[in-house]
N, C-alpha and C positions, 0 to 999 in steps of 0.2 A: 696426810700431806698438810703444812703447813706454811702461810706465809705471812711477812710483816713486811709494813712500812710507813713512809708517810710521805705526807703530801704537801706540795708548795706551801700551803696554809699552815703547814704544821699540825696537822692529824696523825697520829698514828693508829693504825690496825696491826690486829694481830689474832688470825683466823685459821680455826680447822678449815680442810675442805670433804666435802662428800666425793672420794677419787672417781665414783660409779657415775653419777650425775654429774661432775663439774659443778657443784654449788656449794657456798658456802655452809658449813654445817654449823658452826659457833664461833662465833666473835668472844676476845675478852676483853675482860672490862679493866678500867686499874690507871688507863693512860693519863698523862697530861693533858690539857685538852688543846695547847698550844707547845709542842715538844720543841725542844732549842735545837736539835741535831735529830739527825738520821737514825732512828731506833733497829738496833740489831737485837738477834736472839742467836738460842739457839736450844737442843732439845736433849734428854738424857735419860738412860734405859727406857723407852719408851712409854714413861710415865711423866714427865714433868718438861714444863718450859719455862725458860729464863731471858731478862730483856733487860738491857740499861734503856733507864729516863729515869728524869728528875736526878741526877748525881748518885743514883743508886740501884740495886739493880731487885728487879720485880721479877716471884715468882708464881707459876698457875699449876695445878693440877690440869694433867691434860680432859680431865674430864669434867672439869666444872670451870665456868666462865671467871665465876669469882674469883682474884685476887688471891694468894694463898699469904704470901708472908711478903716483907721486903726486907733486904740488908744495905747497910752502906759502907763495909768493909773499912770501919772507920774512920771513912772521908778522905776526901784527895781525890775523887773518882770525877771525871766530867760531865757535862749535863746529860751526852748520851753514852754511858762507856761502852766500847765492844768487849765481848764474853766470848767464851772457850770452855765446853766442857772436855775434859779426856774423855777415850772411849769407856771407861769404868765409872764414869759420871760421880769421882772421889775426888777429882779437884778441877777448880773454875780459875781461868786466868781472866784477869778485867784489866783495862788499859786504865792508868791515871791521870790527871791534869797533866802531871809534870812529864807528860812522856817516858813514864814505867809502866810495869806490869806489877799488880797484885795477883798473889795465887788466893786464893781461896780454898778451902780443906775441911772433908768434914774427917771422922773417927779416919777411916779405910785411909783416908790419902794422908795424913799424920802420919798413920803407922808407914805407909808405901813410903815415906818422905824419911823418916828416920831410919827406915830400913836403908837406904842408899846413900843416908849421911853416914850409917855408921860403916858402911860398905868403904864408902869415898876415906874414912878418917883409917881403916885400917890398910889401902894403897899409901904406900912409902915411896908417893910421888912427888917432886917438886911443883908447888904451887905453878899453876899457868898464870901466864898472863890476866889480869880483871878485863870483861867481855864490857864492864859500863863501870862508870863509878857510883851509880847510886842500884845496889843492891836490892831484888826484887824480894819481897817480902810474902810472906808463909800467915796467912792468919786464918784462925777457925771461923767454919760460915756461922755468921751470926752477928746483931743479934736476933734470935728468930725468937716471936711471941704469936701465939694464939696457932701453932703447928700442930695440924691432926698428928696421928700415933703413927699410922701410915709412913709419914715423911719425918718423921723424928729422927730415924737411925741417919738419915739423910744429910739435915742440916742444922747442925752441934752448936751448942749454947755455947759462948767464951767461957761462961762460968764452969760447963763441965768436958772444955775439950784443954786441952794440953797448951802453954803458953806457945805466943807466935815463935816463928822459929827463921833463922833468916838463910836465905838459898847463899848469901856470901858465906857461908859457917862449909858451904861445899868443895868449896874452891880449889881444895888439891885434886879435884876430878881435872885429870885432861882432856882439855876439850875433843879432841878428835876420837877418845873413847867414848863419848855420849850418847852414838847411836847404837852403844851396845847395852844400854841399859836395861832395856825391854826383852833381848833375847837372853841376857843373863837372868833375868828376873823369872824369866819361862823356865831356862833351866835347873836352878834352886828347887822351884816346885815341881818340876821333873823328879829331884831326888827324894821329897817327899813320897806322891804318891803315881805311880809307874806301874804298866805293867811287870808282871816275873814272870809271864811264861812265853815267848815266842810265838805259838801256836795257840790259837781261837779257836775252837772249833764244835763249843757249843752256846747255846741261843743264852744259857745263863749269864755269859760271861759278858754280850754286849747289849745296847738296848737299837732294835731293829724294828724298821717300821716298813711293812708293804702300803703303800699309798691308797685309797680307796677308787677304784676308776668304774665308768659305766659306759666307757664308750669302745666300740670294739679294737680287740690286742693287737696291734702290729709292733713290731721289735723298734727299740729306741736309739735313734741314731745320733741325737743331739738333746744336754741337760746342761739345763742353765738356773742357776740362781739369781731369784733380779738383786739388784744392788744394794737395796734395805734389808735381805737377808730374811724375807717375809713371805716369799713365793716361792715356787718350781715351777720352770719351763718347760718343757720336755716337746720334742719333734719326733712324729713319727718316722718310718718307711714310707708308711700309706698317706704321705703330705700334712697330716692333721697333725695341733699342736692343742697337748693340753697344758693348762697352769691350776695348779693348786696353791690356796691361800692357803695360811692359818688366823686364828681366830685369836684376840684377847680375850684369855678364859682366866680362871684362881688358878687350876692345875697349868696355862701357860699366859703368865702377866705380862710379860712382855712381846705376845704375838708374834714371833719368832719361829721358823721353821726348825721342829723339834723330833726326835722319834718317842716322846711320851705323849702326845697330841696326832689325833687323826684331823688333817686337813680337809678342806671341800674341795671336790674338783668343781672349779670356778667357768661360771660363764655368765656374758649380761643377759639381761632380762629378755633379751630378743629370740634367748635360745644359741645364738650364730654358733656355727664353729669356724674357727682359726688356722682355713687349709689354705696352701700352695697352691700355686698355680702347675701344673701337671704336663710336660713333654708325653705328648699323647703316641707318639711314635717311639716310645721306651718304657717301661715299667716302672714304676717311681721305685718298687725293690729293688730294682740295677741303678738309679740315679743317685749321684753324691749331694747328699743335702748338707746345709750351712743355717748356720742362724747368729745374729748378731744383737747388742743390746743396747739400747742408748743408756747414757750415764743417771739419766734420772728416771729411768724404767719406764718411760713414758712411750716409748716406741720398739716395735721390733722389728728386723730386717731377715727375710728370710727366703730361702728357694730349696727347692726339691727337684731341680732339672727343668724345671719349667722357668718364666720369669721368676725377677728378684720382686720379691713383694715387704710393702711397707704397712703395718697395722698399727692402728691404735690399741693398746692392751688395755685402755678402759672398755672400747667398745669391741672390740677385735673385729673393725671395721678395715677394711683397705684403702690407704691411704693414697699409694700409688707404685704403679708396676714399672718394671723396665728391663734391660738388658734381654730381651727373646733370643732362645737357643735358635739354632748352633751359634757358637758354646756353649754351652750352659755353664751359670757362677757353680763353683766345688768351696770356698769359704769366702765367709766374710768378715773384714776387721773393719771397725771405726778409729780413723784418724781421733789421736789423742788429745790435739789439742782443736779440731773443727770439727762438730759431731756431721757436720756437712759430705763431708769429705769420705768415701768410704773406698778400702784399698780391696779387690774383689778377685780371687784366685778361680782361676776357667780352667774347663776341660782340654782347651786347644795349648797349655803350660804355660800359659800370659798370666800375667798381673792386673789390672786394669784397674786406675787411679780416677773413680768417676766423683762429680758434683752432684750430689741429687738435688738441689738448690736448680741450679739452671739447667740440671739435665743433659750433663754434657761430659764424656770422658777427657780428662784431661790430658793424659798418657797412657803408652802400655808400655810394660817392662818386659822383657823376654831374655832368659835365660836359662830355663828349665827344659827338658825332654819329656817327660811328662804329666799330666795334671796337679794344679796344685792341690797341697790336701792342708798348708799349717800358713798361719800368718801372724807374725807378732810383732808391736811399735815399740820402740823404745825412744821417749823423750830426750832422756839422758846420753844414751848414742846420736839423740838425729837419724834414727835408721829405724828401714825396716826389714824385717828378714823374712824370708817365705823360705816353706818347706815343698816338695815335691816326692810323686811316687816314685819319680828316679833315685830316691832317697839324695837329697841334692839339697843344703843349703848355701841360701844367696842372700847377701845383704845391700840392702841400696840406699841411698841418699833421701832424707825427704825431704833436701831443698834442691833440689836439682835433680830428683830420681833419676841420679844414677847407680849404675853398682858397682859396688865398692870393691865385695871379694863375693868369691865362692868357696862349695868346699862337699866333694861326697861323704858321707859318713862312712867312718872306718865298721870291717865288717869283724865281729867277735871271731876270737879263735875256734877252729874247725867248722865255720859257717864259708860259706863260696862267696866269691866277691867278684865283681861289685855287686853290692845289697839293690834288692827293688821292694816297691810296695809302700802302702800312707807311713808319711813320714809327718809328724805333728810340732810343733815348737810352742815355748811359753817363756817369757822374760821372768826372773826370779825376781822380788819386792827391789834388786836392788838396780833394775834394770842395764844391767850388765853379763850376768850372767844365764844361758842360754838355756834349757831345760828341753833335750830333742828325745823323741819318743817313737822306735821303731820296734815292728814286734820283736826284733832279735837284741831288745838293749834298751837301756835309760842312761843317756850320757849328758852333761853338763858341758856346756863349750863354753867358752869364754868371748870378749866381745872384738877377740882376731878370731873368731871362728876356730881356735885351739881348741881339743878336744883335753879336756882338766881329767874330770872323772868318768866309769863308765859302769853299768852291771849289767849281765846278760842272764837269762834266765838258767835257774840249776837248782839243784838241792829240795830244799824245802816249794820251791816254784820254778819248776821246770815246762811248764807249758808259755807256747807265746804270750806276750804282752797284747794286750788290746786296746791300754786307754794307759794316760800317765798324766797326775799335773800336781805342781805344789797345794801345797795349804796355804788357807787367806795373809800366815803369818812366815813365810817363808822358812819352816823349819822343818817342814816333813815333804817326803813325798808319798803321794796314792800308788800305786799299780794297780790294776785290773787284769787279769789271765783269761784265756781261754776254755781252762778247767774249771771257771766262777771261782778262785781265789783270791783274795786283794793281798795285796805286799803295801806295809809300811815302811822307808825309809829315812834315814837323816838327811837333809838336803844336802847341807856340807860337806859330808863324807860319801853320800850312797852308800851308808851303812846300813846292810839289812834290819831293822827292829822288831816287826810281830809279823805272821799270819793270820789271816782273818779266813779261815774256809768257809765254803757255802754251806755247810750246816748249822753255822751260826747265823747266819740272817734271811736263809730261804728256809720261810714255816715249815713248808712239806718237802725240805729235800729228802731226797732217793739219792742212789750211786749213777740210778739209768737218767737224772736228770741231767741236762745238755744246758741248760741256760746259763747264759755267763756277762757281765758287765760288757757291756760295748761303749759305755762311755761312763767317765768317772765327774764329779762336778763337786768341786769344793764350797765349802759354806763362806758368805763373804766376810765372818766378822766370826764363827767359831770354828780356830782352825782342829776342831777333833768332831768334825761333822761332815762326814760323807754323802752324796748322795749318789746310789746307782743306776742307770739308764739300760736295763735288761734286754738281752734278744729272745726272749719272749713276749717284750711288750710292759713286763712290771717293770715298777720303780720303787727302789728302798732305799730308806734314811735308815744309816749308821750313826749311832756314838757308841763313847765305850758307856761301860755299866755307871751307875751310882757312886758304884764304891772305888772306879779305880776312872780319875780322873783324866787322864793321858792316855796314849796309845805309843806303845813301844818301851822305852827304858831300858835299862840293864837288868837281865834274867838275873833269875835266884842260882846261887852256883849249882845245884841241882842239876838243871840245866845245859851247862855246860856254855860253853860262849857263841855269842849272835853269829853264824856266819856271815863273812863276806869277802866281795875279790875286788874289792877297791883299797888300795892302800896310797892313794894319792892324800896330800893336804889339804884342810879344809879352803870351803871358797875363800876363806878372809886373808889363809896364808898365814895363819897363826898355826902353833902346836895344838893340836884335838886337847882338849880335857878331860883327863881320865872321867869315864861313867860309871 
């Protein structure tokens, strides 16, 4: 954890912290000692950090106090600029005096940059409209002198990176095509390196991690990734929650949740463990657990049929309880843009719109028959939609909770209707489209609650569904079966792409074994990183192998072609692109 700033006097700081103690760990050094503006940063593969002051912009090894280099993106920059890494930490935007943007670029975003110009020069589009008139400008990070070896690949000398290059040279891009630049860019290396066979089904083919646990096995009902993509959450049956860290180590630098690194199962110094509060008049095995995550991973929200409990995840102290059954909460989501505010689905089919600030429900929404089991916010709508075991969704207002519409899920051919049973929902990156998840189907609605696409289980996965949810990058979806098989799909399409059987990432499976995902948990920032929530109690981290960087693709004709029984358009509404 890190934070900056400065002070009426014009001090800047700019400090690790110790997350376990709350204490400062290392201060760096480098500042002004009287800064003109408000010093911003920001951080990139979790090795380096970067800060305008002085007109130019300062950088540190995260691990040494000292100063590492500075650049002044040859001037024009303000006393304090604000900075921008991408998430590939290959190019840096910095604001200038005159109210522009410089990009900054070392080798990788050059190459990423010229890749997309010569993209953009071979569309036989008419010029758009110019977005500003003074065109933002492309220049190599540098000058950098006295850079260890370390950071060289990093940040590129003018003398040996490629002359600047100017983003106006892009301009037959259509603006409204722009936010397809990253999923094209995904795709490309899709047709690079892919899988070729459909079917997974031995341990060579992916790299699979059983997690290390010492506390005793109950089946896993809830997995969650914290938000820095550095932890696993996991909730038991039996109320208890474990979290596993990983480590900055050589074999993993960027301390990142990996399946080539064994994690520690984390707890403070106190020993605590991290259990629910327990309806003593029910089983917690028969009670619908929930768990919720605040945005800077700093809190967790959780119940197991008993009260909703608030922990701190440095101390996995309890912060504060509330809501005592009957009802007991069945999920919980946090309001999007008030971490205050949390939307809380009960066993009685309510809603409940409480403050945990003053302690006080705001509203209940009622519409459901019974219990909810899914809840998901969309900024973009204004809306939130809850799922239920009536198989039922409802979409309501978040400035006026009211509801908007309803809608049952249609039931798959030769299945009996109307459908019952947990019914889950997930907003797609582009918070429009709906992602609902019943063991008889994975369908996509759209934001009239239209049902676009749908797949029901057959073929190659023929047993129910048990868990469903996009990838961090909205382009795949997980499945999890009953049989311990995972399904990967196109989001787009619900085009079938691979099988992942449980002989590939359960060490000692057998035929006689029964364990199967009961919840699936996507990686927040590598979307070909599974994590599974076992009803036995394990947990395994998924990726593919080494050699075969993606999950899915177009099989080798060998093969014969992907099954599937969607033949709807992709969400965007464009023509699919031959694969």
């Amino acid at each position: 954890l890190f934070s900056c700033g400065t002070s009426k006097e014009g001090e800047s700081h700019l400090v690790e912290w110790n997350e376990s103690e709350g204490a400062i760990k290392r201060t760096y050094s480098g500042f002004r000692k009287r800064s003109l503006g408000v010093v911003q940063f920001d951080t990139t593969r979790n090795r380096f950090l970067a800060a305008g002051d002085e007109f130019q912009i300062k950088f540190w090894d995260m691990d040494n106090m000292n100063m590492l280099t500075t650049v002044d993106a040859d001037g024009g920059l303000p006393a304090s600029p604000r900075l921008r890494f991408n998430k590939e930490g290959s190019l840096l935007a910095v604001t200038t005096s005159d109210n522009g943007i410089k990009i900054l670029a070392n080798s990788d975003g050059v190459r990423l940059l010229r890749m997309l110009e010569g993209r953009a020069m071979d569309k036989n589009r008419c010029p758009s409209e110019p977005i500003s008139s003074k065109p933002l400008t492309i220049n190599a990070l540098g000058p950098a002198s006295n850079v260890s070896a370390a950071i060289a690949p990093t940040l590129e000398r003018p003398d040996r990176g490629p002359p600047a290059v100017s983003i106006s040279s892009l301009g037959t891009i259509d603006g409204s095509r722009l936010v397809d630049v990253k999923p094209r860019v995904a795709e490309d290396v899709d047709k690079i390196k892919s899988w070729r066979i459909p079917d997974i089904s031995d341990p060579s083919q992916i790299k699979a991690l059983r997690l290390p646990d010492s506390i005793a096995a109950s089946k896993v009902v809830r997995l969650i990734y914290t938000n820095s993509g550095l932890s696993l959450l996991a909730l038991a049956s039996n109320a208890v929650h474990k979290l596993w860290k990983w480590q900055r180590t050589e074999r993993n630098p960027s301390g990142k949740a990996t399946a080539n690194v064994a994690p520690q199962l984390w707890q403070p110094p106190s020993g605590t463990l991290m259990t629910n509060d327990i309806n003593e008049s029910k089983p917690t095995e028969e009670s619908a657990a929930c768990i919720a995550l605040s945005k800077n991973d700093s809190y967790v929200m959780s119940a197991s049929g008993g009260k909703v409990s608030l922990f701190n995840m440095m101390t996995f102290k309890v912060m504060t309880m509330f809501m005592s059954p009957p009802p007991a909460a069945t999920f919980l989501a946090f309001h999007p843009q008030d971490n205050n505010i949390i939307a809380i689905g009960m066993e009685d089919s309510s809603v409940q719109i409480y403050n945990v600030r003053v302690d006080e429900v705001k509203t209940k929404l009622k519409g459901h028959q019974n219990r909810i089991t899914g809840l998901a916010f969309s900024p973009t709508l204004n809306a939130l939609v809850s799922s239920g075991a009536d198989a039922q969704l409802c979409m309501w207002s978040i400035d006026k909770w009211e509801k908007l519409k309803s809608r049952f899920i249609q039931a798959p051919a030769g299945r009996q209707s109307p459908l019952v049973g947990e019914t889950k929902v997930q907003f797609h990156n582009d918070q429009t489209h709906l992602l609902v998840v019943h063991e008889s189907q994975i369908s996509v609605y759209d934001s009239k609650l239209e049902c676009s696409r749908s797949w029901s289980p057959k073929d190659a996965l023929p047993a129910p569904i048990s868990s469903a949810i996009y990838s961090c990058d909205g382009l795949l979806v997980y499945a999890g079966f009953c049989d311990g098989a995972i399904g990967v799909f196109d989001a787009e399409t619900l085009r079938f792409r691979c099988r992942i059987g449980p002989s590939a990432y359960i060490p000692t499976y057998a035929v006689s074994n029964t364990a199967h995902p009961l919840v699936i948990a996507p990686h927040p920032s590598e979307p070909n990183q599974i994590a599974l929530g076992m009803s036995d109690g394990a947990v395994h981290v998924v990726e593919p192998s080494d050699a075969e960087l993606k999950w899915g693709g177009t099989p080798s004709q060998d093969n014969g072609p992907l099954p599937s029984n969607s033949s709807n358009p992709p969400l965007t509404g464009q023509p699919s692109e031959p694969r």
